[in-house]
C-alpha positions as CSV (number, residue, x, y, z in Angstrom):
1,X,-19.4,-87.0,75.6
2,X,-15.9,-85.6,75.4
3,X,-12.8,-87.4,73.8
4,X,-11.1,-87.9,77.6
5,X,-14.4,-89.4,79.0
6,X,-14.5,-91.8,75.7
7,X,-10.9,-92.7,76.7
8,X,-11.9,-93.2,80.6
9,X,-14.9,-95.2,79.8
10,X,-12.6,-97.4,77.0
11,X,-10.1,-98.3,80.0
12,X,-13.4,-99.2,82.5
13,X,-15.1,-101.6,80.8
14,X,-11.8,-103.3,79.1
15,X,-10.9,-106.9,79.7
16,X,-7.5,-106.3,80.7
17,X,-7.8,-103.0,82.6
18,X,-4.9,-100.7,83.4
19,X,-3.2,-99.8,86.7
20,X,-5.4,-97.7,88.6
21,X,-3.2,-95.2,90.3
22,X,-4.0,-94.0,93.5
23,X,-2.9,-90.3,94.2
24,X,-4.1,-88.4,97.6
25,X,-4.0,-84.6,98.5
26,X,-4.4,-83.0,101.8
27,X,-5.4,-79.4,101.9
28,X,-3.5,-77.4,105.1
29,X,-4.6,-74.3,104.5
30,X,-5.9,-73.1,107.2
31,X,-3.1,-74.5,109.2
32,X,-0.4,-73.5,107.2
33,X,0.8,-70.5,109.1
34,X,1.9,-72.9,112.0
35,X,4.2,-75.0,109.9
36,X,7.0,-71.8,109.9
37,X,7.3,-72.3,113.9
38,X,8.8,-75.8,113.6
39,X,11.6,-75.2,110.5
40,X,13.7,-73.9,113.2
41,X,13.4,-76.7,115.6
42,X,13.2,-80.2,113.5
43,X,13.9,-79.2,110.2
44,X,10.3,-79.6,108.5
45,X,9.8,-77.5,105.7
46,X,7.0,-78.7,103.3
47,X,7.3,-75.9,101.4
48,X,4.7,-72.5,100.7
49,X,2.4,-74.4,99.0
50,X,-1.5,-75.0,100.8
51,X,-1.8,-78.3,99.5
52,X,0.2,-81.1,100.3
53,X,0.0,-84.5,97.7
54,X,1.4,-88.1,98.5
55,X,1.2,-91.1,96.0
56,X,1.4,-94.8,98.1
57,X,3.7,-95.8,94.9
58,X,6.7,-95.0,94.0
59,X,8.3,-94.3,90.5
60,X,11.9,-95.4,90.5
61,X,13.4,-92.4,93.0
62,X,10.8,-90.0,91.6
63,X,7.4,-88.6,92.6
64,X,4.2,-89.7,90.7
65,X,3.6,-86.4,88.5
66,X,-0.2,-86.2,87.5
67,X,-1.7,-83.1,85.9
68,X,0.9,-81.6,86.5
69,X,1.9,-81.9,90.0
70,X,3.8,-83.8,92.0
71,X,2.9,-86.8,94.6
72,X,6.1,-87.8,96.8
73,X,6.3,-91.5,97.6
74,X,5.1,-91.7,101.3
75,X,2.9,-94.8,102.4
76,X,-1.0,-93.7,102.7
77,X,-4.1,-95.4,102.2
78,X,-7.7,-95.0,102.9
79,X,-10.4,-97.3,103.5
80,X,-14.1,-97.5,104.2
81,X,-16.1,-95.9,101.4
82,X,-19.0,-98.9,101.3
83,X,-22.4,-97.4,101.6
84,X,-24.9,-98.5,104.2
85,X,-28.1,-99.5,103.7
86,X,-29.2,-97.8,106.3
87,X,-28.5,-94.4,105.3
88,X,-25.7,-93.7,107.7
89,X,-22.6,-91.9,105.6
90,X,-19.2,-93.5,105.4
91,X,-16.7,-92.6,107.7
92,X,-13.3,-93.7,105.6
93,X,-10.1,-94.4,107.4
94,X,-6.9,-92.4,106.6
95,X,-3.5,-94.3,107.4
96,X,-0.4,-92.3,106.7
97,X,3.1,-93.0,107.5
98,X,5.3,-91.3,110.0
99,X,8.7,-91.4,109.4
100,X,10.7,-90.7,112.1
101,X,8.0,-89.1,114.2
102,X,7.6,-86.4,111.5
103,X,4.1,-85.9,111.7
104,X,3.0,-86.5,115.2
105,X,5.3,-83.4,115.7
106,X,3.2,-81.4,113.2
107,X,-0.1,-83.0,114.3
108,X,1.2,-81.7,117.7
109,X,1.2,-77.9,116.9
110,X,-1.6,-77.8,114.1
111,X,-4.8,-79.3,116.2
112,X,-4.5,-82.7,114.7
113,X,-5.4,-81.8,110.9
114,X,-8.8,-81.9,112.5
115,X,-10.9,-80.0,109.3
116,X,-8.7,-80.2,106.8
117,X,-9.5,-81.5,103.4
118,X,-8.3,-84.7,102.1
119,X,-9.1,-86.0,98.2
120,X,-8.4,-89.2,97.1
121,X,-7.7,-89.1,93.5
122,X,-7.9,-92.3,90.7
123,X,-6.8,-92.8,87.3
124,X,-4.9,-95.4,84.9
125,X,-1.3,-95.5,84.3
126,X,-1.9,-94.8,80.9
127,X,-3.4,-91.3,81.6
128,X,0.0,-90.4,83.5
129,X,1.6,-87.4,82.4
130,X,4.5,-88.1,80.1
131,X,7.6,-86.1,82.5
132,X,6.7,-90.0,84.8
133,X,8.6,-92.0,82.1
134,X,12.7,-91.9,80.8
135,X,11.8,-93.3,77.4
136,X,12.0,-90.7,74.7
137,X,8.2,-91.6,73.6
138,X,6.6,-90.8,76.4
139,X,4.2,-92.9,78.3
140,X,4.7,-96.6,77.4
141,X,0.8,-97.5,78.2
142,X,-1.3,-95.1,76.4
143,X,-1.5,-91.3,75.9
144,X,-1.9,-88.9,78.7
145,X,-5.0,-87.2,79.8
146,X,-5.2,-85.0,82.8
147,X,-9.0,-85.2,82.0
148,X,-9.5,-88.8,82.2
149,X,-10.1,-90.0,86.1
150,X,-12.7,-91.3,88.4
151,X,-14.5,-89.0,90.4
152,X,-12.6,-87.8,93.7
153,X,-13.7,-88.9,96.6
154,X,-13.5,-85.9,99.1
155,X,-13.5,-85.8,103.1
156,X,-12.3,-84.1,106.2
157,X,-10.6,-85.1,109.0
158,X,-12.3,-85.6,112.0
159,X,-10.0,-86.9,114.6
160,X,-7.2,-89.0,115.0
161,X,-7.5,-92.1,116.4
162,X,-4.6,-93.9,116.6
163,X,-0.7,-92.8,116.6
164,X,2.4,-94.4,116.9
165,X,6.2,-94.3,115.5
166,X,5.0,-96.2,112.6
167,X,1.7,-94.5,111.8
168,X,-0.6,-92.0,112.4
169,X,-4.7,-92.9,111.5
170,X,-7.2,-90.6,111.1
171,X,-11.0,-90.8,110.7
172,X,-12.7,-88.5,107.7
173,X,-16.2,-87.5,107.4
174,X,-18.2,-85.6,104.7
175,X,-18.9,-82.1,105.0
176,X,-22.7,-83.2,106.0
177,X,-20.9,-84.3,109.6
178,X,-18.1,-82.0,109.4
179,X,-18.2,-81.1,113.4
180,X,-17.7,-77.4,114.3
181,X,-19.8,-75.8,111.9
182,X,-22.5,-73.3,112.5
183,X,-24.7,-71.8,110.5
184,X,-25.0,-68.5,111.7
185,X,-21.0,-68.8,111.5
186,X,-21.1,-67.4,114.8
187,X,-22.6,-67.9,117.7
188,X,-22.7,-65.4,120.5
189,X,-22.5,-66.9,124.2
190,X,-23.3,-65.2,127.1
191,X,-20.9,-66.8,129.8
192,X,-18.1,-67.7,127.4
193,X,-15.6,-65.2,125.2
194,X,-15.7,-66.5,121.8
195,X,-12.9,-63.5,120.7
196,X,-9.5,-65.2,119.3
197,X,-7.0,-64.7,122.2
198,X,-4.4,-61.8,121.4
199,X,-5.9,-61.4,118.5
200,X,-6.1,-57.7,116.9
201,X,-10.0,-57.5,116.2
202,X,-12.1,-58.0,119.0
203,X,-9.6,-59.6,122.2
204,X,-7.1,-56.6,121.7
205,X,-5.1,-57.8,124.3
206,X,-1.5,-57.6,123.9
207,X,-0.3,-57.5,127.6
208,X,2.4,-60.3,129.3
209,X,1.8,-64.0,129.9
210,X,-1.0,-64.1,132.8
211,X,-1.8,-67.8,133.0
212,X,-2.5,-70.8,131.6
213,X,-5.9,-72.3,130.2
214,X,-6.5,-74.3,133.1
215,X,-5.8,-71.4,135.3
216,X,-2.1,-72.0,136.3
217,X,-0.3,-68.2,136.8
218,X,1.8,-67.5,134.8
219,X,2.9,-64.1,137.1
220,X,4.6,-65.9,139.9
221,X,5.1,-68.8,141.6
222,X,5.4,-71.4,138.5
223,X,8.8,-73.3,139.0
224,X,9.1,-76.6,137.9
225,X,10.6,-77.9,140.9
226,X,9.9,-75.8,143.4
227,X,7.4,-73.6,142.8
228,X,9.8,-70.3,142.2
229,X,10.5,-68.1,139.3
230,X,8.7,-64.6,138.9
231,X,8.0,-62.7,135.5
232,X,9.8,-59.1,135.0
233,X,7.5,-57.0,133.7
234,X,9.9,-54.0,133.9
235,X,11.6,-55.9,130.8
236,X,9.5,-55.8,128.3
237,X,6.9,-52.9,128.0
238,X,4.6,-54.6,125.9
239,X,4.3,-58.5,124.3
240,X,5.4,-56.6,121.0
241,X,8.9,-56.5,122.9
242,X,9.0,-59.8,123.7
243,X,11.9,-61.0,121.8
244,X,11.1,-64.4,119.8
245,X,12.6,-68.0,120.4
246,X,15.6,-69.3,118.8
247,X,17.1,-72.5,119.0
248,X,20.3,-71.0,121.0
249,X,18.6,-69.0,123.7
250,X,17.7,-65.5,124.7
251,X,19.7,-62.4,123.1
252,X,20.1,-60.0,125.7
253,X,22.0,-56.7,124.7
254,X,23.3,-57.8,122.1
255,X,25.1,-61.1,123.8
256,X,23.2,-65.1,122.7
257,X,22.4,-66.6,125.9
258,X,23.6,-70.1,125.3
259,X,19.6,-71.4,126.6
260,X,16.8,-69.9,128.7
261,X,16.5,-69.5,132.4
262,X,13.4,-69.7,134.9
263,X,10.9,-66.5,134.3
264,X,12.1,-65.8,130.6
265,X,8.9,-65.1,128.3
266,X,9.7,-65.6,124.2
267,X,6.7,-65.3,121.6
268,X,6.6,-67.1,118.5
269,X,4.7,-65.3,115.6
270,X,2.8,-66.6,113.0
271,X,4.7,-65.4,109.7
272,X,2.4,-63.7,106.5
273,X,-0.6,-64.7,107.2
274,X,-3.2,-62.5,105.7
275,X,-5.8,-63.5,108.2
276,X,-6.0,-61.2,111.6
277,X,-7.3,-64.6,113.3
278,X,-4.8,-66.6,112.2
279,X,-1.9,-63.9,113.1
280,X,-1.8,-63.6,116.5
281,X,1.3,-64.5,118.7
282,X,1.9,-66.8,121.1
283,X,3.7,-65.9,124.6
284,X,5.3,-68.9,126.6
285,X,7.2,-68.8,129.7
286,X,10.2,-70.8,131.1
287,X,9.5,-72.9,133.7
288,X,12.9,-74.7,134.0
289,X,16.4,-73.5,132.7
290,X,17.6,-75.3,129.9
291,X,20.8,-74.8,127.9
292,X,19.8,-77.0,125.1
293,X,16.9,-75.0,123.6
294,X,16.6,-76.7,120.1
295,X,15.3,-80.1,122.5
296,X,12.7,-78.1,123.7
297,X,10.8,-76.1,121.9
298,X,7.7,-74.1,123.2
299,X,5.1,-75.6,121.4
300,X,6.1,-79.4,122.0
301,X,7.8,-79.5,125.8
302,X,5.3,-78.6,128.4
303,X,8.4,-79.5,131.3
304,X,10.0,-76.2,130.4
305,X,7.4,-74.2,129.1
306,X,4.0,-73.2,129.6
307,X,1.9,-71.1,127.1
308,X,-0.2,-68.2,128.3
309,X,-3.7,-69.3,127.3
310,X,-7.3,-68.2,128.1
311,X,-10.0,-69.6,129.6
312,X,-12.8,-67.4,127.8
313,X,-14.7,-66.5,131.3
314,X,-15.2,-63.0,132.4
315,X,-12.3,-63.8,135.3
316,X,-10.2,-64.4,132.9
317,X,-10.9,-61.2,130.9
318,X,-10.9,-59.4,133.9
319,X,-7.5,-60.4,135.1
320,X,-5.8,-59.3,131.7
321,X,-8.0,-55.7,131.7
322,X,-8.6,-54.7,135.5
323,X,-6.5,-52.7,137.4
324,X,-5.1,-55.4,139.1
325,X,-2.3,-56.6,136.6
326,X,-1.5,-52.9,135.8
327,X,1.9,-53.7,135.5
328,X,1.3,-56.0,133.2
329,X,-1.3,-54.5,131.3
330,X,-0.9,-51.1,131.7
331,X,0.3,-50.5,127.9
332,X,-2.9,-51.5,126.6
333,X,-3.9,-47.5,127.1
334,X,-6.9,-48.4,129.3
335,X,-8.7,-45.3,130.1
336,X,-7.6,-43.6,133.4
337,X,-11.5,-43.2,134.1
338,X,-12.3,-46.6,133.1
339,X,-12.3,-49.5,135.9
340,X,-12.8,-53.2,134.6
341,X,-13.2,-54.8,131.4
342,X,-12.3,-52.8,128.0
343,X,-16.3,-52.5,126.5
344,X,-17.9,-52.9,130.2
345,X,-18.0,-56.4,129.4
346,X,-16.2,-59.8,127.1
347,X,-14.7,-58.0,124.2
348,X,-16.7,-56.5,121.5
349,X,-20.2,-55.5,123.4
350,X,-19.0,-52.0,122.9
351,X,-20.4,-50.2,126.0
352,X,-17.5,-48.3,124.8
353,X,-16.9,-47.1,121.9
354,X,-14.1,-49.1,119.9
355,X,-11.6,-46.5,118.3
């Protein structure tokens, strides 16, 4: 048994127990790309870092620094670990503050958190790393130990289920019910695109908005009010020239715009991410003018702007490769012999050859 197990077990079993602190640590990872397109708009930087940690205490104006790192003061809690007799794994609760809507705006643009990892970390006050206390000596209670901690108690996030200005709560399941994963890791459909959109390996498609998920078009005809406003394809001669949104407006020749008008298509771009999947832009269109851009940003105000999404049928692969959006399309190179889909079908069944 090593020494900082002998010093874990000693503060267990003593009468007169120590604090237990609780520390928590939410791994974005996989969303983190996505937190770049909202610095801009609301201010919310959390930094480069993958891993984001809270601490429900506070110590005097200071994080909670454990092992090294540091836990900013924020309320959060979790509850429901009991084990069922029956079998059934817990499903723990996840309550975190949200200050002044902060994280229902990121919750917005990053798929709810849903499979991200969450770790609930546990030790005693007198394990806490020395940098936590003013007093020349160090830690008042005991000696620090980075080693010395319960187990952590690791889930995902599974959905949200409740949200308001106060709090956001989310439910957390093991990786035994983690929904969404397959093993093979991917499974081929035969009526549904399973191809990122826009993305560089496999969709390829890097043409103008076209329409919305649910089929809305995106080409003409989408006004707000009254139906109006047309897209310009002779603008742009390929989505890689689509300038991107700024909170003052579109820069045209050189001249800001102060705002957006009806018809104007920006991108937003993910920025470094290493992952092709994870790099692919996003093209929205103005559906209303607006002179006041920084209150209504792509990703969070569908009244001015709608995203160009696909549906992942063969119509809607069809509309973004056939002939019949050439103006839109036609800088994707499509081969003046070939009429249709890229590969003869969805995207990467290679009927033709992929160069």
């Amino acid at each position: 048994m090593s020494s900082s197990d002998q010093n874990f077990n000693k503060s267990l079993f003593s009468i007169n127990p120590d604090v237990i602190i609780d520390l928590f640590e939410v791994d974005f990872s996989s969303l983190q790309s996505n937190f770049d397109e909202l610095k801009d708009v609301y201010g919310v930087n959390l930094g480069a870092e993958s891993v984001y940690r809270f601490c429900p205490m506070i110590n005097g104006s200071n994080p909670v620094i454990w092992q090294g790192n540091s836990y900013q003061p924020l309320p959060i809690s979790m509850s429901g670990f009991e084990q069922k007799s029956d079998g059934t794994l817990p499903r723990p609760k996840l309550k975190i503050a949200n200050p002044q809507g902060l994280f229902s705006k990121i919750f917005y643009s990053n798929e709810d958190f849903i499979g991200c990892k969450v770790s609930r970390k546990r030790t005693y006050a007198r394990f806490l790393d020395d940098e936590n206390f003013q007093q020349d000596s160090g830690n008042p209670f005991g000696s620090p130990d980075p080693n010395s901690r319960f187990n952590d108690d690791v889930f995902f996030i599974n959905r949200k289920t409740s949200e308001d200005k106060n709090f956001i709560e989310m439910e957390l399941v093991s990786v035994l019910e983690l929904e969404e994963s397959w093993v093979p890791a991917r499974i081929i459909l035969a009526d549904y695109c399973n191809w990122t959109y826009r993305c560089e390996i496999g969709c390829g498609y890097k043409g103008l908005a076209i329409e919305t998920a649910d089929g809305k078009t995106l080409t003409e005809g989408f006004g707000f009010k009254d139906s109006s406003g047309k897209i310009d394809p002779s603008k742009y001669s390929s989505s890689e020239q689509v300038p991107e949104w700024n909170k003052l407006g579109l820069n045209e020749g050189g001249i800001q715009q102060n705002g957006y008008r009806l018809g104007d298509v920006v991108k937003i771009s993910p920025i470094s991410n290493k992952d092709a999947y994870k790099r692919s832009v996003s093209l929205f269109v103005c559906i209303q003018d607006h002179n006041d851009p920084e209150r209504h940003h792509p990703f969070l105000d569908k009244e001015y702007w709608l995203k160009d999404e696909c549906s992942k049928t063969l119509e809607a692969c069809q509309k973004r490769f056939s002939r019949e959006n050439a103006d839109l399309i036609n800088f994707n190179k499509i081969d003046s012999t070939h009429e249709g889909l890229r590969f003869g079908g969805f995207p990467g069944t290679e009927r033709y050859s992929i160069e």
